[in-house]
C-alpha positions as CSV (number, residue, x, y, z in Angstrom):
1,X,-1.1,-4.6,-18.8
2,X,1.2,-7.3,-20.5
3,X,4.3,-7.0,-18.2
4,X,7.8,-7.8,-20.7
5,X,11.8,-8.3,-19.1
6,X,13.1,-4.8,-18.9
7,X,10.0,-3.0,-17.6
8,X,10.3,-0.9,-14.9
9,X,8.5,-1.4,-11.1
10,X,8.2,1.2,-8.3
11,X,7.6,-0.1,-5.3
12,X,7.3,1.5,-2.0
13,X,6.9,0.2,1.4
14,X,9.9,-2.4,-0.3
15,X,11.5,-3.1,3.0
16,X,9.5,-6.3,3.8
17,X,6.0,-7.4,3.9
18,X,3.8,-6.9,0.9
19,X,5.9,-4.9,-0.3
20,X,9.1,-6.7,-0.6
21,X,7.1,-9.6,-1.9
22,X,5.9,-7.5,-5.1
23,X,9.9,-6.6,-5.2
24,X,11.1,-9.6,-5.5
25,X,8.2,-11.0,-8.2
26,X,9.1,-8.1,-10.2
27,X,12.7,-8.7,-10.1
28,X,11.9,-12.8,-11.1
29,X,9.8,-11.4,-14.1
30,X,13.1,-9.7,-15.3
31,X,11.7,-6.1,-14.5
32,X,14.1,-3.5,-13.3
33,X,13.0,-2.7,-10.3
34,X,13.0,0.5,-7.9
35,X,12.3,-0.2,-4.2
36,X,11.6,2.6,-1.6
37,X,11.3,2.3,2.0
38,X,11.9,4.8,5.2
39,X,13.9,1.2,6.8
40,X,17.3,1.6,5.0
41,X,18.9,-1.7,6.4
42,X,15.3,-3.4,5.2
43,X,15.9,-1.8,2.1
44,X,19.1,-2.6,1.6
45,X,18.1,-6.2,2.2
46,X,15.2,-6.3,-0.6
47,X,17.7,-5.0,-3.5
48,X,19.6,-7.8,-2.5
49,X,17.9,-10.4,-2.5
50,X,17.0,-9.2,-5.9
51,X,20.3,-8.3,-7.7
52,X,21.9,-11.6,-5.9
53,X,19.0,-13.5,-7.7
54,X,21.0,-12.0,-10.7
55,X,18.4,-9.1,-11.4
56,X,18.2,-6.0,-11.9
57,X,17.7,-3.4,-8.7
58,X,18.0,-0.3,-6.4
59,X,17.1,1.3,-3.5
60,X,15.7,4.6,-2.6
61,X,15.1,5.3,1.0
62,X,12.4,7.1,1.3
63,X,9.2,8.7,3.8
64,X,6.1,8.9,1.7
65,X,4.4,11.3,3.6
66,X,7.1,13.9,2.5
67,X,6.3,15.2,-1.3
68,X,9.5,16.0,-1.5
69,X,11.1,12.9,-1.0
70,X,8.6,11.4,-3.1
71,X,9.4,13.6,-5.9
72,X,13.3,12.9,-5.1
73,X,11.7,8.9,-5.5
74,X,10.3,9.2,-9.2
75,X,13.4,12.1,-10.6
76,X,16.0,8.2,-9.1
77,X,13.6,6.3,-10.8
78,X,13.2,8.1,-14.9
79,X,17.0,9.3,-14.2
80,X,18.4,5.9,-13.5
81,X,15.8,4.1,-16.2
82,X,14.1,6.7,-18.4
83,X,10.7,5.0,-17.6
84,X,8.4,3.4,-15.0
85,X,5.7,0.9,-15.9
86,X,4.4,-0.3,-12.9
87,X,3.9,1.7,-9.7
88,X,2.8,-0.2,-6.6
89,X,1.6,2.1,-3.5
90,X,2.3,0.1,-1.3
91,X,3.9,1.4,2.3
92,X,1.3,1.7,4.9
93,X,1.1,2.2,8.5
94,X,-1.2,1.3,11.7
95,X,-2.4,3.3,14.6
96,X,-5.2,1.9,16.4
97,X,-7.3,2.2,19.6
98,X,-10.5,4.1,20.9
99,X,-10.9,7.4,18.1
100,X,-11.3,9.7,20.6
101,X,-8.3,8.3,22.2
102,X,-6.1,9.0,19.0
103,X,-4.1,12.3,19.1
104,X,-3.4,14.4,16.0
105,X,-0.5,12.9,15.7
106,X,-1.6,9.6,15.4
107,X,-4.2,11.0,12.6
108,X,-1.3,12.8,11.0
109,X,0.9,9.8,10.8
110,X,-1.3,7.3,9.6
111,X,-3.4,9.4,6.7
112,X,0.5,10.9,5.7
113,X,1.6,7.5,4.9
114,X,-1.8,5.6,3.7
115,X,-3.2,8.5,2.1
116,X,-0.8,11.2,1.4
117,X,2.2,8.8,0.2
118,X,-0.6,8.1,-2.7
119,X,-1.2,11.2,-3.4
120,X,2.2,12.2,-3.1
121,X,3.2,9.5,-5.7
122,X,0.5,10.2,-7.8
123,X,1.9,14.3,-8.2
124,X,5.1,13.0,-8.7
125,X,4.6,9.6,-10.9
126,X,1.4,10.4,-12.8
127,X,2.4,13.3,-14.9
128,X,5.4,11.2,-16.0
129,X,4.1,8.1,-17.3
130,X,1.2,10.0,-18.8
131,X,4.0,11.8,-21.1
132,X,5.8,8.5,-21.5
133,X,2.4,7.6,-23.9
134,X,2.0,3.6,-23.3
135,X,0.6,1.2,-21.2
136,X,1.0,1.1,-17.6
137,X,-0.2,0.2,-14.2
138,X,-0.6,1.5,-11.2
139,X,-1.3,-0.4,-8.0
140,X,-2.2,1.5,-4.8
141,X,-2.5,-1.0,-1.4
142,X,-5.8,-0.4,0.8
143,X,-7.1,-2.4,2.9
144,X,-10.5,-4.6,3.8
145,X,-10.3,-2.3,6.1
146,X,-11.3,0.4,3.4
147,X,-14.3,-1.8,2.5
148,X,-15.5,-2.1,5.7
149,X,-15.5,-0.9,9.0
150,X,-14.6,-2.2,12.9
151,X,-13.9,-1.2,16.2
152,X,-10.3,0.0,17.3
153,X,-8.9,1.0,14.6
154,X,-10.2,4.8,13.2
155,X,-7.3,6.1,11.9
156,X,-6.2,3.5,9.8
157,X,-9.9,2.3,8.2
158,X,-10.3,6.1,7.9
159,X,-6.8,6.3,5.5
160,X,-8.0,2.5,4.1
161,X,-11.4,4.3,2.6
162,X,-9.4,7.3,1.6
163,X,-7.0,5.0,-0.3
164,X,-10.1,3.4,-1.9
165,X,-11.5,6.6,-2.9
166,X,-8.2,8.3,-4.5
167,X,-7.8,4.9,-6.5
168,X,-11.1,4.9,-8.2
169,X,-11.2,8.8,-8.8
170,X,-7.4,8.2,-10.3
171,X,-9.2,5.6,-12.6
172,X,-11.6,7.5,-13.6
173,X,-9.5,10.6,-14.3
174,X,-6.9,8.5,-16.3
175,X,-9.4,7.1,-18.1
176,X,-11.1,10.1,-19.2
177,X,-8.1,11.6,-20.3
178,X,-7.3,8.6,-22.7
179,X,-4.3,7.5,-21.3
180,X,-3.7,3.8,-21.1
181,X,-2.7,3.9,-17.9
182,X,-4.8,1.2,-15.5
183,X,-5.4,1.1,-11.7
184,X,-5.8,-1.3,-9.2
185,X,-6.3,-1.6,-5.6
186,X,-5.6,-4.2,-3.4
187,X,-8.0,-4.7,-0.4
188,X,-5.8,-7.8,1.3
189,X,-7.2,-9.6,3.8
190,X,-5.2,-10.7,6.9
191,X,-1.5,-10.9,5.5
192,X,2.0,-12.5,7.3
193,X,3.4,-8.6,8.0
194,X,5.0,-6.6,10.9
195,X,2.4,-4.0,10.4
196,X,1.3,-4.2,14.1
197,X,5.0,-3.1,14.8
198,X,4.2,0.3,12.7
199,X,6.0,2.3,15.2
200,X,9.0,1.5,14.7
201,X,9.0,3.7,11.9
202,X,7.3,6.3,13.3
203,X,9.3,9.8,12.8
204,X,9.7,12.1,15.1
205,X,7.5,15.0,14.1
206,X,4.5,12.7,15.0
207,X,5.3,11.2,18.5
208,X,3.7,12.9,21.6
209,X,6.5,12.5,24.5
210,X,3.6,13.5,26.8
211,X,0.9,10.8,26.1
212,X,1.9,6.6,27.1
213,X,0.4,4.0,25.2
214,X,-3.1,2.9,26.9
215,X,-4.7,-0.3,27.5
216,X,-7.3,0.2,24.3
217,X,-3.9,0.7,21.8
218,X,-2.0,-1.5,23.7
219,X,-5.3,-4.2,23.2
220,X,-5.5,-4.3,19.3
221,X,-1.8,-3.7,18.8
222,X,-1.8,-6.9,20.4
223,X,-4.4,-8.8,18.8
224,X,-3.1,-7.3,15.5
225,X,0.2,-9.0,15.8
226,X,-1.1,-12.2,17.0
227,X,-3.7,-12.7,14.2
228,X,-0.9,-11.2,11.2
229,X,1.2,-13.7,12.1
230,X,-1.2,-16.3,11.2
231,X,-2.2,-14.4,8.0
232,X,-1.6,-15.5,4.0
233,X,2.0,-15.3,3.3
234,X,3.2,-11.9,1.5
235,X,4.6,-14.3,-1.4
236,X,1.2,-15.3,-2.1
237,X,-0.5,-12.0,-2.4
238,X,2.1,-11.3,-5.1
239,X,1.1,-13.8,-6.7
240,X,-2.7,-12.4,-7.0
241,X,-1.5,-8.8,-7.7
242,X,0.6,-9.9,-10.6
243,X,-2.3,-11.8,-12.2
244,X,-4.4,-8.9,-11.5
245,X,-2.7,-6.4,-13.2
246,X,-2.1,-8.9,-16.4
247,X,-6.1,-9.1,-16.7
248,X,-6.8,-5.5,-15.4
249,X,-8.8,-6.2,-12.7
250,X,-9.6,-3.0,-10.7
251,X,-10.4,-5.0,-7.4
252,X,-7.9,-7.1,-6.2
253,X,-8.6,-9.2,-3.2
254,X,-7.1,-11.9,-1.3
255,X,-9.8,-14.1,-0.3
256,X,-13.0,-15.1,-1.4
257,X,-14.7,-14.0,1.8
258,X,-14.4,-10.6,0.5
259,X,-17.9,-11.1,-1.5
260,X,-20.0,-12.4,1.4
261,X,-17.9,-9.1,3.7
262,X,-18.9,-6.9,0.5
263,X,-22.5,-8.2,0.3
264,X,-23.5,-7.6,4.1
265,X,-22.2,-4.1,4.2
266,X,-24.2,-3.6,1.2
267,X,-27.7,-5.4,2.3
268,X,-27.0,-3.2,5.7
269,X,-26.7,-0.1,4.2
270,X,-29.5,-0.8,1.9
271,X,-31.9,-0.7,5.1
272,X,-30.1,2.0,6.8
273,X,-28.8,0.2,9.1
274,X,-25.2,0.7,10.9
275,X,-22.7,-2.3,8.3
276,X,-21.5,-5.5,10.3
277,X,-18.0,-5.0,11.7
278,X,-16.4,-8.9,11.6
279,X,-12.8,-9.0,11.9
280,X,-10.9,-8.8,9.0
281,X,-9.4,-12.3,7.9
């Protein structure tokens, strides 16, 4: 999709990271743009930066993993602009640690905001920009970590695939319908975010007051941080996402290691064998 000046972008997870970096792209391409986050002073930061740049901007705070505030999301978006042409899926959370250590809560958390704030947006976006009859794009953020698999982390690979999935059945539905709607997902690499800080933003309804962190969580929150910070800079996976959705690429990775990653999962499960888990770079 050929993105013009007065387009409109929904972006979620706006508050910083990925996320604020497809913001503020959007906003320098002249698009009007709609951020959402559940971090309000974050938030209130990205629109900002954006309408002090001298564009065009506004904030919705919002918790994906609540249809109703997603649907309160898209009515701010078509009520303040009549339209959305690019909708970026981005929030996303990380709980990680032995799975059988992981308690329902952390499950419910992380597959409400990597998978259900998809689907969420996808009930309350979708039917909207099919009626709106032109081009548009949506891009939903998953993971290599939806591609392939390691240790520590079950919940969130578990959302990751589940994000993959929903975005290539949501291809193929829109394009059996004949809309002209396109999809992408991003499968990033290791990226310059505070996603190993995810709890900060973790609401109430999904903490357990009777369970402390243990030494497995506490292990790959750590390594998580440490190896982020050393990660490609959000700025640049902007960058790549824009281009992608210009050429309609369905795939959008972040570095060319994904093909080799890709090609040994693929030659393992070809000979039934149990797919390589190399960290994620």
């Amino acid at each position: 999709m050929q993105i013009t000046k007065g387009d409109v972008a929904v972006i979620t997870g706006a508050g910083s990271g990925i996320g604020r970096a497809l913001a503020l792209h959007a906003g320098s391409l002249g698009m009007r743009v709609v951020a959402a986050d559940i971090e309000a002073p974050n938030l209130d930061e990205t629109v900002a930066l954006i309408t002090d740049g001298g564009g065009t901007a506004i904030g919705v705070q919002t918790d994906v993993s609540v249809p109703e505030a997603v649907e309160a999301l898209a009515a701010a978006a078509f009520d303040r602009f009549g339209d959305v042409h690019l909708l970026c899926n981005n929030a996303g959370v990380f709980s990680g640690g032995f799975l059988w250590e992981r308690t329902l809560a952390d499950w419910n958390w992380v597959m409400g905001v990597n998978l259900y704030g998809i689907v969420h947006a996808i009930n309350s976006f979708v039917p909207r920009m099919i009626a709106a009859g032109h081009p548009a794009h949506i891009v939903n953020t998953a993971s290599m970590g939806g591609l392939i698999t390691n240790g520590y982390s079950g919940p969130y690979y578990t959302s990751k695939f589940a994000a993959v999935g929903v975005s290539e059945c949501l291809a193929h539905d829109l394009r059996g319908a004949g809309t002209e709607i396109g999809v992408s997902v991003l499968v990033p690499s290791l990226i310059a975010t505070s996603i190993g800080s995810s709890d900060r933003n973790r609401p109430e309804r999904w903490i357990d007051r009777n369970r402390e962190r243990g030494a497995d969580e506490e292990f790959v929150v750590a390594a998580l941080t440490d190896s982020t910070a050393g990660g490609m800079p959000p700025a640049e996976v902007a960058d790549i996402v824009f281009d992608a959705v210009a050429h309609d690429r369905f795939w959008i990775p972040t570095k060319p290691s994904y093909h080799d990653q890709i090609r040994s999962r693929h030659d393992a499960m070809q000979e039934l064998q149990l797919p390589p888990g190399p960290p994620i770079d």
